[in-house]
C-alpha positions in Angstrom: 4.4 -34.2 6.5 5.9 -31.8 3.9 7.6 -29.1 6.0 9.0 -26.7 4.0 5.4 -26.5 1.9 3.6 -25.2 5.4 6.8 -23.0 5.6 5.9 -21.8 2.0 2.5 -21.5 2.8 3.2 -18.9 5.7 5.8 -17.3 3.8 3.6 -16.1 0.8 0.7 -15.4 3.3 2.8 -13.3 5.4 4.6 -11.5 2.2 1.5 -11.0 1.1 0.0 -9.3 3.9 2.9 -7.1 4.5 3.6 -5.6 0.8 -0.8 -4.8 1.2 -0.3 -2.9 4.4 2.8 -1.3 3.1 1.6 0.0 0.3 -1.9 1.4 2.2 0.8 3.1 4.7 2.5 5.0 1.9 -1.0 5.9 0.3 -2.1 7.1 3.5 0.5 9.1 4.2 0.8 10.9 1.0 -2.8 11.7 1.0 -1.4 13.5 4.4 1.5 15.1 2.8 4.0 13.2 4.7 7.6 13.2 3.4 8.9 10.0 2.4 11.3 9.9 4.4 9.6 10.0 7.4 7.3 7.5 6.4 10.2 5.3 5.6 12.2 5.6 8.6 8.8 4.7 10.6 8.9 1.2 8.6 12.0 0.4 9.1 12.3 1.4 13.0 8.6 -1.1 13.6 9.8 -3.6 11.4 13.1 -3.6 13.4 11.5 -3.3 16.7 8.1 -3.6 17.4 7.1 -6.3 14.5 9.4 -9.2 16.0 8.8 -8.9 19.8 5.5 -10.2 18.8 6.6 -13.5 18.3 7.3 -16.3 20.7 10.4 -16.7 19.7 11.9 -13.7 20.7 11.0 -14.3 24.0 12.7 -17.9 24.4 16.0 -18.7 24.3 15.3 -22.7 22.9 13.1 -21.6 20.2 15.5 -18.7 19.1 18.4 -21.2 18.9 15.7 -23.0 16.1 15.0 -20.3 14.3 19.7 -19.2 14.1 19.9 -23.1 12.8 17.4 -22.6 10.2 18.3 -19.3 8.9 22.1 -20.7 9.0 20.7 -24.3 6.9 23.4 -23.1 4.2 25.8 -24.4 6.6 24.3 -27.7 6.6 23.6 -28.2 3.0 25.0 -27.5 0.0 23.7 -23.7 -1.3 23.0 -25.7 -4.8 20.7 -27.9 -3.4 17.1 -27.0 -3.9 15.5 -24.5 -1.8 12.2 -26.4 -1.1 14.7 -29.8 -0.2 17.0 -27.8 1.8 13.8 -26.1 3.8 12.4 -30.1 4.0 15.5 -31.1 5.6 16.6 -28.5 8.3 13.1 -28.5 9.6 12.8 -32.1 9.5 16.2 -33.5 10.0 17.7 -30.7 12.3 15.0 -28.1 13.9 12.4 -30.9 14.7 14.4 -34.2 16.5 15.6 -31.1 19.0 11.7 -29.4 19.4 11.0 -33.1 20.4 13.1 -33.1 23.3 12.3 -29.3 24.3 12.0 -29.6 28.3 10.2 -26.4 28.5 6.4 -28.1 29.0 5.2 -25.3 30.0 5.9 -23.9 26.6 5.3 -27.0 24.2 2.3 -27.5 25.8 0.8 -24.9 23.8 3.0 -24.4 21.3 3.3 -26.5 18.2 6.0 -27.6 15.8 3.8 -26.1 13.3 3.7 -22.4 15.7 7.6 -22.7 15.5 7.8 -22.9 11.6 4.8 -20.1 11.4 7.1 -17.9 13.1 10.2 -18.6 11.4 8.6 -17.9 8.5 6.9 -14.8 10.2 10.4 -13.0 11.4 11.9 -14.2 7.7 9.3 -12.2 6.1 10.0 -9.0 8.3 13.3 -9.6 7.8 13.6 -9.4 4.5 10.5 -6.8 3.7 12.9 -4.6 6.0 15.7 -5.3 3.7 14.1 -4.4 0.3 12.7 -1.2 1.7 15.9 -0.1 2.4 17.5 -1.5 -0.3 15.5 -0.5 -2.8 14.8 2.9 -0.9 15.1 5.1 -4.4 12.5 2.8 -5.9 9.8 3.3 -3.4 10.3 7.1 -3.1 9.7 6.8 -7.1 6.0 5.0 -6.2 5.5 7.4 -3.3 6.3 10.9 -5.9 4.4 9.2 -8.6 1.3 7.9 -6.5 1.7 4.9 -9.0 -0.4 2.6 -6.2 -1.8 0.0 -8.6 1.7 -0.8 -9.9 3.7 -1.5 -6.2 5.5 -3.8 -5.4 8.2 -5.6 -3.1 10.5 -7.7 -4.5 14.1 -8.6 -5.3 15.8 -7.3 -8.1 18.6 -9.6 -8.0 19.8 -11.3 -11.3 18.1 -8.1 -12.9 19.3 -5.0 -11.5 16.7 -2.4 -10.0 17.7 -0.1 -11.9 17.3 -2.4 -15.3 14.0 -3.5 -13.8 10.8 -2.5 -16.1 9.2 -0.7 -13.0 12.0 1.3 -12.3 12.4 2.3 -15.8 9.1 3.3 -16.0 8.9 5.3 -13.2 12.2 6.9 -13.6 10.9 8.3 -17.3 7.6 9.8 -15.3 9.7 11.8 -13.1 12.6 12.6 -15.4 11.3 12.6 -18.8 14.4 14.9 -19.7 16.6 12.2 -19.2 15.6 10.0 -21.8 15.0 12.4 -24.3 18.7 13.4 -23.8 20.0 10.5 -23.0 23.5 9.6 -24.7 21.9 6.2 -25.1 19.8 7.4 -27.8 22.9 7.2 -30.9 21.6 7.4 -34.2 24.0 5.3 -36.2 23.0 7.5 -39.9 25.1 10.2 -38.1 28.5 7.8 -37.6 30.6 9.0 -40.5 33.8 8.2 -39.7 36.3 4.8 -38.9 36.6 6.2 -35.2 32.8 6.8 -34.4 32.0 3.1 -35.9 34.7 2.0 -33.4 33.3 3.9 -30.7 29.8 2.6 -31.4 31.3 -1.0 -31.9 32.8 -0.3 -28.1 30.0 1.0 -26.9 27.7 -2.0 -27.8 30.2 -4.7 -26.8 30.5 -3.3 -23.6 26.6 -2.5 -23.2 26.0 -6.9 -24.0 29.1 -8.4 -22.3 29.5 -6.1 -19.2 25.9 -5.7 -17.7 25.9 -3.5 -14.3 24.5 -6.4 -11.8 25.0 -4.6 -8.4 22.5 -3.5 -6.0 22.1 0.0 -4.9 23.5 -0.4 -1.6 26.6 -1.9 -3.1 26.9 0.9 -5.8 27.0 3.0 -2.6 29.6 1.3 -0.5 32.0 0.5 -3.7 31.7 5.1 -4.0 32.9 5.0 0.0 35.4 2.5 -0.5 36.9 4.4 -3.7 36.8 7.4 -1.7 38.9 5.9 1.1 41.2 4.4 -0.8 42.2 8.0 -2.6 42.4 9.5 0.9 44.7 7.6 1.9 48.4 8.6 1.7 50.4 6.6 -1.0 53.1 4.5 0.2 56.3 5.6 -0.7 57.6 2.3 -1.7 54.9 1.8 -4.6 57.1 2.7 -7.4 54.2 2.7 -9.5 53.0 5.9 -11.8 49.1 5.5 -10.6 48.7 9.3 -9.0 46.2 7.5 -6.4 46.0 4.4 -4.2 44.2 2.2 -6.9 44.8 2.1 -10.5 43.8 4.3 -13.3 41.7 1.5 -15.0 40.3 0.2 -11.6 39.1 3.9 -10.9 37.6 3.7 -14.0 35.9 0.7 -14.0 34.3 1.8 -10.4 33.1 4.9 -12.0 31.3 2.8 -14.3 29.6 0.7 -11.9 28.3 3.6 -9.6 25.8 4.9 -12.0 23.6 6.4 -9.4 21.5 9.3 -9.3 20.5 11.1 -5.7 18.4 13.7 -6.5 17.7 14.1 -2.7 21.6 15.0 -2.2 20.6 18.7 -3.8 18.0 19.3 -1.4 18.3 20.1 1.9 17.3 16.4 3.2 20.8 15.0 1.8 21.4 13.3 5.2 18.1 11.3 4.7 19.8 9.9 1.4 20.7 6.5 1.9 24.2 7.1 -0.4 25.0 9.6 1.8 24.5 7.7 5.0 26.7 4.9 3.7 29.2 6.9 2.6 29.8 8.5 5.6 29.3 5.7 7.7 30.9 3.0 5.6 29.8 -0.8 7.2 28.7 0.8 10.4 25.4 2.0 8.2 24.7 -1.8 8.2 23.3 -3.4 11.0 25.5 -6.0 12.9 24.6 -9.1 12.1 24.0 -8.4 7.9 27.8 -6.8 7.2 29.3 -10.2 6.9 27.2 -11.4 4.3 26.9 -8.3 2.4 30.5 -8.1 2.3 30.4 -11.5 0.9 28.3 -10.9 -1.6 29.6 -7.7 -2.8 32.9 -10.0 -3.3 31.3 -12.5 -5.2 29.2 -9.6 -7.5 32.2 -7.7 -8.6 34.3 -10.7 -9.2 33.8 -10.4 -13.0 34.6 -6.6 -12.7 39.1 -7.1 -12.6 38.8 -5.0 -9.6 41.6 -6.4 -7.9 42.9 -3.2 -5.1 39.1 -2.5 -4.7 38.4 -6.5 -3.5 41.2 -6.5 -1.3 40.1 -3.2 0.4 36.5 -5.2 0.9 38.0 -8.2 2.3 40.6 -6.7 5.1 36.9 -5.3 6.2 35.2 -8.7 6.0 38.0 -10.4 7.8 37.8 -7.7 10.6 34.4 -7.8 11.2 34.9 -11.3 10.8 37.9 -11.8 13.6 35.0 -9.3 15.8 32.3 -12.2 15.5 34.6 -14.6 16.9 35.5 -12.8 19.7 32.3 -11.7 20.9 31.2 -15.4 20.9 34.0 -16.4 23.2 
C-alpha cells in the first residue's frame, strides 16, 4: 500500500478545505466591519486550541508518540531524500511495525492505521495553515483592505520571498500606488551623465541580481530585535576596535538592507497588534515553544550568504540556550 500517497491525499483535501473556510471567514467578517486584527487573532487562537483537540490523537498518549516520530522523519532520513520516499518510509518502516503492536484494543479496535495517518495529516495541515497566517500576516491584511477574494491564497513563499511574490506586489501597488510611482527603483539611465552615476547604477544592478533579499517576514523582524539588542548593549572595554556599536559598521549595514519592511499599522494606534512590534519586544518568547529551535535554525542557515558574522553568533548563543532548556525539561 502506498502510504505517503493516502497521506497526500488527506493533506491536499484538508489544505484545501481550510484555505476555503478561511477565506469565507475573512469575507464574512469584512462584510461586518470587523478589524483584521481581530479576525486574525480569532484564527490563530482555534487553530491553536480548539481545531486539534478534535483529533484522536490528542487524546492518546501512544498515538501522539506516532504522530512526534513522523513530524521528526528528518531525523531518520536524510532531508535530501524525496519527500514522497521519506513519507513512504516513516509510515511504513517506523510508525506502522509499532501501531501493530499497540495494546490499547480498546482503541485499535476502532481505529485504523489509515485513521492515524488521516490525522497526522489533519494536525500537519492546522499546523502549518497556523503558521502562514501568522507569517504572512501583512499579506492577508493586504487581501482583507483590498477585498481581493477571487485572488486568496495560502501558501509558502519560501525560495521566493513574500514580498517578491506577484500577489504581494500586486496588492501592495492597490493600496500604495504612491510608492511605485516614486519609487527609487524607477532610474532612468538617459539621465546618468557622469562616470560616478554609471558606477552607482552598475552597483546598484549587481547588487539587485547577485544579493536577492530571501528572508521571511518574521525573520526580517527578529534580525531588527537582534540588531537592536546588540547596540544596547554596553561595549566591552577590551574591544580595541573603532566600530562606535557592538557589531560592525558593514554588518549594521548589511542588516539594514535586509529589513526592508513596511508597518503601516505601527502609525496607528493598533501598533501592538503589529506582528514586528510584538517580536521586537518579545524577542523568541513571541514564538511558541516548540517552533524557536527550528526557526533559529533556519534563520542561520538563510543569512549564511549575508557575511553577517556578530549578528549569527548573537542567533546561535540563543539557539543553544533554548537548546540546553529542551534537554533539561526532558530529563
Amino acid at each position: 500500500m502506498d502510504y505517503s500517497q493516502i497521506y497526500k491525499s488527506y493533506y491536499t483535501r484538508y489544505y484545501d478545505k481550510f484555505e476555503e473556510k478561511i477565506k469565507h471567514i475573512f469575507i464574512d467578517n469584512k462584510a461586518r466591519h470587523t478589524s483584521f486584527g481581530l479576525v486574525l487573532n480569532n484564527l490563530l487562537k482555534c487553530l491553536d486550541n480548539e481545531i486539534p483537540v478534535r483529533a484522536v490523537i490528542n487524546g492518546n498518549e501512544n498515538l501522539k508518540k506516532f504522530q512526534k516520530i513522523f513530524n521528526n522523519r528528518y531525523s531518520y532520513y536524510d532531508e535530501d531524500l524525496d519527500q514522497e520516499i521519506m513519507i513512504e518510509q516513516i509510515l511504513k518502516n517506523q510508525i506502522k511495525l509499532e501501531f501493530e503492536i499497540l495494546t490499547d484494543t480498546s482503541l485499535t479496535d476502532r481505529y485504523s492505521f489509515n485513521d492515524l495517518i488521516r490525522e497526522i495529516a489533519f494536525l500537519n495541515v492546522c499546523h502549518e495553515i497556523r503558521r502562514l497566517l501568522q507569517n504572512h500576516n501583512r499579506l492577508f491584511e493586504m487581501f482583507y483592505k483590498t477585498k481581493l477574494f477571487d485572488e486568496f491564497e495560502i501558501r509558502d513563499y519560501r525560495g521566493i520571498g513574500l514580498e517578491q511574490s506577484e500577489i504581494f506586489i500586486k496588492l501592495n501597488k492597490i493600496l500604495y500606488p504612491d510608492y511605485y510611482l516614486n519609487s527609487h527603483l524607477n532610474i532612468n539611465i538617459e539621465e546618468v551623465k557622469t562616470e560616478t552615476d554609471h558606477q552607482e547604477i552598475d552597483n546598484i544592478i549587481k547588487t539587485t541580481k547577485g544579493t536577492s533579499n530571501k528572508l521571511k517576514t518574521d525573520e526580517k523582524s527578529f534580525l531588527f530585535y537582534i540588531m537592536c539588542k546588540a547596540i544596547s548593549e554596553e561595549k566591552d572595554k577590551k574591544d580595541n576596535k573603532k566600530d562606535e556599536f557592538n557589531l560592525p559598521y558593514t554588518e549594521l549595514l548589511r542588516l539594514i538592507s535586509l529589513i526592508d519592511f513596511y508597518d503601516e499599522k505601527v502609525f496607528t494606534k493598533k501598533y501592538r497588534d503589529s506582528n514586528h512590534y510584538q517580536i521586537l519586544a518579545q524577542g523568541i518568547s513571541h514564538f511558541k515553544n516548540e517552533d524557536r529551535l527550528l526557526f533559529l535554525e533556519n534563520l542561520i542557515k538563510n543569512i549564511a550568504d549575508y557575511k553577517l558574522t556578530k549578528t549569527t553568533k548573537y542567533i546561535k548563543q540563543i539557539a543553544n540556550k533554548i537548546a540546553g532548556e529542551a534537554v533539561l525539561r526532558k530529563k
